[in-house]
C-alpha positions in Angstrom: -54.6 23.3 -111.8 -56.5 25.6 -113.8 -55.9 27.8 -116.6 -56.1 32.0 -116.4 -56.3 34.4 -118.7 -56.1 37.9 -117.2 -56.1 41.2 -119.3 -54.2 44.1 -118.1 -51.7 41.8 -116.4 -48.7 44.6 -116.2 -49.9 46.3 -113.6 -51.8 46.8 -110.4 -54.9 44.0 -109.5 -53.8 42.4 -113.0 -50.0 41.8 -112.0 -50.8 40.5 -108.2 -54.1 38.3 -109.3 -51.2 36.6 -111.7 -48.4 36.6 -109.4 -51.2 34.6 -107.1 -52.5 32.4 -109.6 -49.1 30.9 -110.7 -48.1 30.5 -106.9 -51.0 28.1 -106.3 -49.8 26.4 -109.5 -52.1 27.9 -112.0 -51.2 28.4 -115.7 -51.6 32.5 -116.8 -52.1 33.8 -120.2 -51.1 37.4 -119.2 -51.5 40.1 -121.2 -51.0 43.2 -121.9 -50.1 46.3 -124.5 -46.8 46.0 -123.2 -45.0 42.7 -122.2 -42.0 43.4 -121.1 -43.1 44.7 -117.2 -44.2 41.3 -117.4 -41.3 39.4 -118.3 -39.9 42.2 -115.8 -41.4 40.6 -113.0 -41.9 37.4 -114.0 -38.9 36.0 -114.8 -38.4 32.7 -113.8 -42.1 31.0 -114.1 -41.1 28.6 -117.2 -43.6 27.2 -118.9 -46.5 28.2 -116.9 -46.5 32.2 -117.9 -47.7 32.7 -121.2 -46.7 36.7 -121.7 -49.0 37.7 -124.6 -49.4 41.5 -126.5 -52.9 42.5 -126.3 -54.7 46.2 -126.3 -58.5 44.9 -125.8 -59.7 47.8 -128.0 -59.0 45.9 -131.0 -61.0 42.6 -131.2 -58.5 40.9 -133.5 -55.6 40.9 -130.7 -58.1 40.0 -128.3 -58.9 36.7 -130.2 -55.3 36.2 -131.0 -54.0 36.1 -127.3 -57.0 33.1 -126.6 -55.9 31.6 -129.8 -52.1 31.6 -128.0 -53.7 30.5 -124.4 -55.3 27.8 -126.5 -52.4 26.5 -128.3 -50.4 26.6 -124.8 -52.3 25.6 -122.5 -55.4 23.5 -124.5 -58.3 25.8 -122.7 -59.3 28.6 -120.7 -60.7 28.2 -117.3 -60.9 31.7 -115.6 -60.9 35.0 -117.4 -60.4 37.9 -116.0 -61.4 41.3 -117.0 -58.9 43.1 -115.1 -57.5 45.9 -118.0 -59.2 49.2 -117.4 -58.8 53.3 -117.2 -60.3 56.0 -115.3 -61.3 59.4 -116.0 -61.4 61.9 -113.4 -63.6 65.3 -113.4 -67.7 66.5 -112.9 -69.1 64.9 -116.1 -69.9 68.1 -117.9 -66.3 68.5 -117.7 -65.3 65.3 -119.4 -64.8 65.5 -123.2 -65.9 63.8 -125.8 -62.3 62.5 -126.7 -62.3 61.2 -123.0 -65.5 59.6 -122.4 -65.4 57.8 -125.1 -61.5 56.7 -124.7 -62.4 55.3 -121.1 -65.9 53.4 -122.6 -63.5 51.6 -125.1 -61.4 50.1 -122.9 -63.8 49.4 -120.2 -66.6 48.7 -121.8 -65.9 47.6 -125.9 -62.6 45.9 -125.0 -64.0 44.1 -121.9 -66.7 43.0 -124.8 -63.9 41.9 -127.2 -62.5 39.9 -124.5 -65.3 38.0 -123.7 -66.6 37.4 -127.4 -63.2 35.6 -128.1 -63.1 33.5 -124.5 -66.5 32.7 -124.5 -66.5 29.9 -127.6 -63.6 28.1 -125.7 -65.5 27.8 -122.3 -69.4 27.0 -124.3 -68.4 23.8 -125.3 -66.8 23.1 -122.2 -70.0 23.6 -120.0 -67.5 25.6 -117.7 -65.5 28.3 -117.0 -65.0 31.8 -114.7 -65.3 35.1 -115.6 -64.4 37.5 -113.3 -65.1 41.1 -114.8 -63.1 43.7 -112.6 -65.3 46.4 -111.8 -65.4 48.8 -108.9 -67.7 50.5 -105.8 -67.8 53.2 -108.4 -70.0 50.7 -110.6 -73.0 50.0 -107.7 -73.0 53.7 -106.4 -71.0 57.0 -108.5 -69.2 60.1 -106.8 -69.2 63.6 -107.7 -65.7 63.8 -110.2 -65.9 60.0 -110.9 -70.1 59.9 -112.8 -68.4 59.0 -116.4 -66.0 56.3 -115.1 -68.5 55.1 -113.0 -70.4 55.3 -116.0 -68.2 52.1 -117.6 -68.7 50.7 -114.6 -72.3 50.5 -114.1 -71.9 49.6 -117.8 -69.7 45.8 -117.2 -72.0 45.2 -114.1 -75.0 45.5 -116.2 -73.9 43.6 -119.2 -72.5 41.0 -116.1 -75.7 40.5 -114.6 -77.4 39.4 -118.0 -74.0 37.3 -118.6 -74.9 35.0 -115.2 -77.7 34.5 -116.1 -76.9 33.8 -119.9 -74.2 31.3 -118.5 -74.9 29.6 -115.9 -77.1 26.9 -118.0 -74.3 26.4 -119.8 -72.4 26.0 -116.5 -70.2 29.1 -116.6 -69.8 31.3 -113.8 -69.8 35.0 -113.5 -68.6 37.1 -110.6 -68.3 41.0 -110.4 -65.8 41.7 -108.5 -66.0 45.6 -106.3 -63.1 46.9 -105.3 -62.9 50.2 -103.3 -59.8 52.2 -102.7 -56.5 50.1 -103.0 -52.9 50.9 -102.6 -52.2 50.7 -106.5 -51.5 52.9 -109.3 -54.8 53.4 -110.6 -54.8 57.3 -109.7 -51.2 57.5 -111.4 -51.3 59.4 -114.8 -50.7 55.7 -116.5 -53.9 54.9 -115.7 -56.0 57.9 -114.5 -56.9 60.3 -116.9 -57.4 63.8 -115.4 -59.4 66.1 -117.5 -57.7 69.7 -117.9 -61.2 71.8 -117.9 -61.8 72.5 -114.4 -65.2 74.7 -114.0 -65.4 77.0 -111.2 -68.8 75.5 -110.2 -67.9 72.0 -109.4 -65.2 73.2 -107.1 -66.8 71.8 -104.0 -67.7 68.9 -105.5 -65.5 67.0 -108.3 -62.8 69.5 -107.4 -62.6 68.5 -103.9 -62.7 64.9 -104.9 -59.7 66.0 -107.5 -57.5 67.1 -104.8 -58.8 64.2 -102.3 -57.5 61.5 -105.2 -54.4 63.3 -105.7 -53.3 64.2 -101.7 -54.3 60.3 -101.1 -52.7 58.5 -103.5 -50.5 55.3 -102.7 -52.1 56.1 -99.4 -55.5 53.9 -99.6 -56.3 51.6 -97.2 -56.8 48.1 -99.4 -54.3 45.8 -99.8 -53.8 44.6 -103.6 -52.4 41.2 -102.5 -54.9 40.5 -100.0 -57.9 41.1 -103.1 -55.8 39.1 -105.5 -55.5 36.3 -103.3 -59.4 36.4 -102.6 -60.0 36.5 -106.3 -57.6 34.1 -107.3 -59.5 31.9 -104.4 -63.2 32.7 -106.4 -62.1 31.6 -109.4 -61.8 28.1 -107.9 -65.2 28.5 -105.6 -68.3 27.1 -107.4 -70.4 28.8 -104.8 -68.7 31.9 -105.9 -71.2 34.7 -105.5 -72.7 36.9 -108.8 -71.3 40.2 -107.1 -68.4 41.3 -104.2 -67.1 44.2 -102.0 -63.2 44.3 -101.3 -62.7 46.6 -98.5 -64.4 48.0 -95.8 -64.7 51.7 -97.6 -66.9 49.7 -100.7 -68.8 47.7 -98.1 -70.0 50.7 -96.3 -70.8 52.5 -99.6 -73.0 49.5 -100.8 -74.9 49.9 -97.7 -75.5 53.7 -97.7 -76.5 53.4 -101.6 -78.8 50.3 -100.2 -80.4 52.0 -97.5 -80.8 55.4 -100.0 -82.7 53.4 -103.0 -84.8 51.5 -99.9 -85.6 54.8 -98.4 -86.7 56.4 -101.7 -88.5 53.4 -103.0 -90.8 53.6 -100.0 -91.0 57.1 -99.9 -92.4 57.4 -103.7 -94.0 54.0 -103.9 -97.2 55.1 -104.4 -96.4 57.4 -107.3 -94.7 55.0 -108.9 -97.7 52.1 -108.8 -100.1 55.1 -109.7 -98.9 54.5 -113.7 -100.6 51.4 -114.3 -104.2 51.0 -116.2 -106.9 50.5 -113.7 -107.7 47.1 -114.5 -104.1 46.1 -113.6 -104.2 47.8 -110.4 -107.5 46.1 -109.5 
């Protein structure tokens, strides 16, 4: 049995990875700004739910709800960065406002989260943490280049993390979700900026109305990922970085084969920069 904290727990891959967790006998610090969807669907868990209030913007919650997992539970075994927002439009569309409402909360508050979890697992020499991110954080759409902004944001900080960690015998895994059957493209969660420029209508306006005419109509199964994350969380051979879904697996391979292309196309420009001696 292990212990789980998982932010943004109301909701989405946050309410399934913790409905999972506690049915293979986990404990779950679950959190969220609100509680009571929690205690909505959770009713009957006893003691092994810990429902605790927690917007991940603000650092002192964030270190209150592990100081309440603590006192619970003794320790924290898994973390996972789960609470998150989108923001949908071509990026010189995005406001200020907006871009930098998303970067708190998927970027800062996935920072305060880790800063207060992080002293509980050192002295330990173990621990998970399972940062949340998305396809949209290894390869960016048109309509989706400052969310995937965020993203490319937690998967860079997460690769320094591994290897920050893993002498201290902590794991990290970023986990890549592509489209799934939750409410992510819901106003509750996807913000939808109101400036719509005439020039990005065959680009971010086509992926607009893609988002909104498929919506609760994606092909991934929320259970199905929780159930695999829940399961990585207990895998020490868990890897650093994983698809869920065929739609992210393919788009990791195109962006692959794209970067491998260019590379070798422009490989001699690029070693042309050195000094001479160096090339020598």
């Amino acid at each position: 049995m292990s212990t789980w904290l998982i932010t943004g727990a109301s909701r989405g891959f946050g309410l399934e990875i913790t409905r999972e967790a506690l049915v293979q006998g986990h404990q779950v610090a679950a959190t969220a700004r609100d509680t009571a969807a929690l205690h909505a669907a959770f009713p009957d868990v006893g003691d092994a739910l810990l429902s605790v209030p927690l917007d991940v913007t603000d650092e002192r919650q964030a270190h209150a709800a592990v100081r309440a997992a603590v006192d619970r539970f003794g320790g924290i075994d898994v973390l996972v960065n789960n609470a998150g927002r989108g923001v949908l439009g071509a990026v010189e569309e995005i406001s200020d406002g907006a871009a930098r409402s998303v970067f708190d909360t998927n970027v800062f508050g996935s920072l305060n989260v880790l800063r207060a979890v992080l002293p509980v697992m050192r002295p330990r020499r173990s621990g998970h943490v399972i940062n949340i991110s998305s396809v949209g954080g290894f390869t960016a759409g048109s309509g989706w280049g400052v969310y995937a902004a965020t993203k490319f944001a937690m998967e860079g900080f997460s690769e320094a993390l591994q290897q920050e960690l893993a002498p201290l015998g902590i794991q990290v895994t970023i986990v890549e979700p592509g489209r799934f059957r939750t409410d992510f493209l819901d106003a509750s969660s996807l913000h939808t900026e109101e400036t719509a420029l005439p020039d990005y209508a065959a680009s971010a306006g086509a992926t607009r109305e893609a988002s909104a005419e498929g919506n609760h109509a994606q092909p991934g199964d929320p259970v199905k990922a929780a159930r695999i994350i829940v399961g990585l969380g207990q895998d020490p051979a868990a890897p650093l970085r994983v698809q869920l879904g065929a739609d992210a697996v393919a788009r990791v391979e195109a962006k692959l084969d794209f970067v491998r292309d260019e590379l070798a196309a422009w490989r001699g420009l690029s070693l042309s920069t050195d000094h001479d001696a160096t090339a020598a």
